[in-house]
N, C-alpha and C positions, 0 to 999 in steps of 0.2 A: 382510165388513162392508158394511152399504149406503150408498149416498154419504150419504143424508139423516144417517146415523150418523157417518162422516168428516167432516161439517159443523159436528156438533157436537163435535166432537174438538177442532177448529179452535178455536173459539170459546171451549171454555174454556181456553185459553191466555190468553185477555185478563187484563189485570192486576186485583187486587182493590186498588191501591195507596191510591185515589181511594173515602174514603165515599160521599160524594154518588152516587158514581158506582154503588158496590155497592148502597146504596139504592135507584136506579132500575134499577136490573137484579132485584132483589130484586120490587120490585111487578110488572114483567113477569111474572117466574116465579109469584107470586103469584094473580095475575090469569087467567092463562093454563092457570094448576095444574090437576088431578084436583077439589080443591075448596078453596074460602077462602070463610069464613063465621066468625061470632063463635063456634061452636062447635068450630072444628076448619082446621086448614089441613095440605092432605094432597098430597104431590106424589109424583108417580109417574114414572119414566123406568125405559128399556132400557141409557142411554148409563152406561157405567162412569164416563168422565171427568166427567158432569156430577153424576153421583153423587157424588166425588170433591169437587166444588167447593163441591156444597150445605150442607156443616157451615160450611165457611170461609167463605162468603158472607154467609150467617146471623148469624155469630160479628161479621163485620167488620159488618156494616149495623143488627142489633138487638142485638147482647150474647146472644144465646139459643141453647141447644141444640134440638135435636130432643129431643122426650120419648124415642127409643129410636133406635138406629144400626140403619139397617134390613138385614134379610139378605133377599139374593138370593131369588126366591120360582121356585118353578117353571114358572113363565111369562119366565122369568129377565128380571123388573121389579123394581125396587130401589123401596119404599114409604118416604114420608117423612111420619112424622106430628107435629103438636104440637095435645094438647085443653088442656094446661096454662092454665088463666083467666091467669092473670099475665100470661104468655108471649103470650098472643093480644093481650092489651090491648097490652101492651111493642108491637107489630108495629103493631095498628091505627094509636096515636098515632103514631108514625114516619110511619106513610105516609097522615098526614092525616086519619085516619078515625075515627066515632066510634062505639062499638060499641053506645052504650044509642040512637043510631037507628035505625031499620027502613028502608032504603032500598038502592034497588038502587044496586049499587058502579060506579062509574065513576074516571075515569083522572085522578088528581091533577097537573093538568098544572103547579103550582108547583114539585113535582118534577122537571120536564123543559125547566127552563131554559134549558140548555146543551147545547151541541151533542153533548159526549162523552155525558149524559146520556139524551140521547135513544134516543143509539146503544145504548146498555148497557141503559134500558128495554126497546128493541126487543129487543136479544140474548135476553133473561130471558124473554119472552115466546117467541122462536122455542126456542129449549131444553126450556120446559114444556109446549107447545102448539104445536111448527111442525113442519113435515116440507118436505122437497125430493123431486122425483124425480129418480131419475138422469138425467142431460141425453141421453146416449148413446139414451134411449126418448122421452122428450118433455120440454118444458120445463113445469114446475106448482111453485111454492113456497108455502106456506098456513099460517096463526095460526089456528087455532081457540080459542075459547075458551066459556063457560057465560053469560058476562052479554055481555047486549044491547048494552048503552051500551059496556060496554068496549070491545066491536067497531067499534060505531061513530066511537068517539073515537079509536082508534088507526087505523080508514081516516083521519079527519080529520089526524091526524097523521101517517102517511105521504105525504099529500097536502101537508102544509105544508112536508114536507122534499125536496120535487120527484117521488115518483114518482106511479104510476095504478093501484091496486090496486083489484078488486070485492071486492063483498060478497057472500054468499047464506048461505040459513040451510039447517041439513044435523043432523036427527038434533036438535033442541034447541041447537044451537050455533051462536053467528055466524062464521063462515069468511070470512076475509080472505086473497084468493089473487093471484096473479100470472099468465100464460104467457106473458108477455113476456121473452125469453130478456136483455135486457140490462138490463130493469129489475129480473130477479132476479140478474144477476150487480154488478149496483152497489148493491146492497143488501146483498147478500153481504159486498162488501166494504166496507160500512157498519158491517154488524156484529161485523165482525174475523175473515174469510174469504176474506182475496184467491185463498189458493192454489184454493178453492173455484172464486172465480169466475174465475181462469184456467183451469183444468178443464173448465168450462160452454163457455168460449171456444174451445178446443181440440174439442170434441166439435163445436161447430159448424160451425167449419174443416174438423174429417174430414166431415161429412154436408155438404159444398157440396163439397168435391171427389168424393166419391164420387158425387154426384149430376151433377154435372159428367162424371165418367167414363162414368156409365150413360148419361146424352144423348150422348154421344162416340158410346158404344159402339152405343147405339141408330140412331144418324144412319148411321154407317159400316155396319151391318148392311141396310139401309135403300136405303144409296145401291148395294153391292155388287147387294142384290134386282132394283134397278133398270137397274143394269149385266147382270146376268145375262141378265133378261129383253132386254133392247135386243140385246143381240150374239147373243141364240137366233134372234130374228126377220132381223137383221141375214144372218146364216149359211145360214139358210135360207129369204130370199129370193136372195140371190149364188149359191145349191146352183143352185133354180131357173132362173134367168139363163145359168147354166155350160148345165147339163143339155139348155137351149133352143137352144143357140148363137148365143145374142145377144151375152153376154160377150165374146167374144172376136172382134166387130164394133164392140167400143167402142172409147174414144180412151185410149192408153198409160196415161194418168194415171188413170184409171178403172180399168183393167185390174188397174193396180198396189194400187190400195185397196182390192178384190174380193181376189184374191189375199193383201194381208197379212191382212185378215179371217178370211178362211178357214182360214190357219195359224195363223191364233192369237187364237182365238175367248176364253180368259182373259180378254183386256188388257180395260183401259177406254180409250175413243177418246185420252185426254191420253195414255196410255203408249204406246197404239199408234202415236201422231203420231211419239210420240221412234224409232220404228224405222226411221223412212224415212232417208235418206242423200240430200242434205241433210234435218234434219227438217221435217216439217212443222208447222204451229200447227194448237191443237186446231178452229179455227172453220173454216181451211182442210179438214182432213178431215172434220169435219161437213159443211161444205160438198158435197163428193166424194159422201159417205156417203148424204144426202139423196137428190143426182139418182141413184144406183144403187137407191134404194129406190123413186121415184119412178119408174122406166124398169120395175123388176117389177112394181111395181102397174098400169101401163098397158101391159103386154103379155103378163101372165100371167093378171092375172085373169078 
């Protein structure tokens, strides 16, 4: 199951207790639907659960059946239709509208009083018309719907409820989206989806430590290269110096920093320090390491 699917799983858990409320989740879905026109109101989903809800919704917010209980089609999409005259008028007047006008439909905000309201509008519309992507690949949540104004009126009212949603048009439809990973997980649980957007939360948390780990891993691969290289040149300029019989014209403490070098060409200068007896600090044997580099370059090259 895909999350955008698990999301709406969630969601129709909400209660139908509250009409007002079923009625604003009712014009979301509405609005949002396959199609709503004075001819015909057709909603279309893959979700089994919202399928599930669609009769009881209907039933609680207009008194009305669907003209037919839809069967699963081979695209396994669940069709919900009502062309019934009565049935359409029953719905328009509910949510405001009036069906012997010609105009394009917009978002009855007398219906969206209240703050639960608003929530349950929004829900009814992500259910007919929204998808999520899984957060695990990238963060995108998006309303589409057919009417212009709708979209626009519901950015406006996302925007009156605190968040920052665009707009663009895509294929004839206004698309209301998100990629702001916290303004889709507070919306989420806006629309009755926390466990959603602790999920969102957690995919985040894994991609900052793993990102986290790969800089780790990258730095230390990095610093190792660098170590490698220092103690190649290190090794073989002290080879040189031996091989000259300068080496062992130098002062003890010299001697001795040539020497551990050379046996243990591994270390990096901080571990190496720790071998001396007493140890040395690491600025101490850079210190050392320096004048033995600087004594090959002025007498070998």
């Amino acid at each position: 199951m895909s999350f955008s699917s698990e999301v709406k799983k969630e969601l129709c858990k909400a209660s139908l207790r509250e009409k007002d409320c079923a009625l604003a989740e009712c014009c979301g879905v509405l609005l949002y639907a396959g199609a709503f026109s004075s001819d015909e109101a057709r909603i279309v989903t893959e979700s089994e659960e919202f399928a599930q809800r669609l009769p009881k919704l209907f039933q609680k917010s207009f008194g009305v059946k669907f003209d037919l209980l839809p069967e699963e089609n081979t695209a396994g999409k669940h069709i919900f239709r009502i062309t019934d005259g009565q049935k359409l008028q029953t719905i328009w007047q509910a949510l405001g509208y009036d069906m012997t006008q010609h105009f394009a439909l917009h978002l009855n905000f007398g219906l969206l009083e209240e703050d639960a309201c608003r929530a349950a509008y929004l829900r009814g519309a992500f259910l007919a018309g929204g998808s999520v992507t899984d957060p695990r690949k990238r963060y995108h949540l998006e309303f589409s719907t057919a009417h212009l104004q709708v979209g626009r009126e519901t950015e406006a009212l996302l925007r009156d409820v605190g968040f920052e949603p665009k707009n663009v048009l895509r294929g004839g439809n206004t698309v209301t989206y998100f990629k702001n990973s916290a303004n889709i997980e507070d919306l989420l649980t806006l629309l009755g989806a926390p466990s959603a957007a602790m999920e969102i939360m957690s995919a985040k948390v894994e991609k900052s430590m793993r990102n986290t780990v790969n800089r780790r891993v990258n730095c230390d691969a990095a610093n190792l290269e660098k170590t490698v290289a220092a103690s190649g040149a290190q090794v073989e300029a002290l080879t040189r110096l031996t091989d000259a019989g300068i080496l062992k014209t130098l002062s003890p403490e010299l001697q001795e920093v040539a020497v551990a070098r050379l046996l243990q060409p591994e270390l990096s200068l901080s571990e190496l320090a720790e071998t001396f007896d007493p140890p040395l600090t690491k600025s101490g044997l850079n210190h050392r390491m320096r004048k033995l580099m600087q004594l090959a370059k002025e007498n070998l090259s």
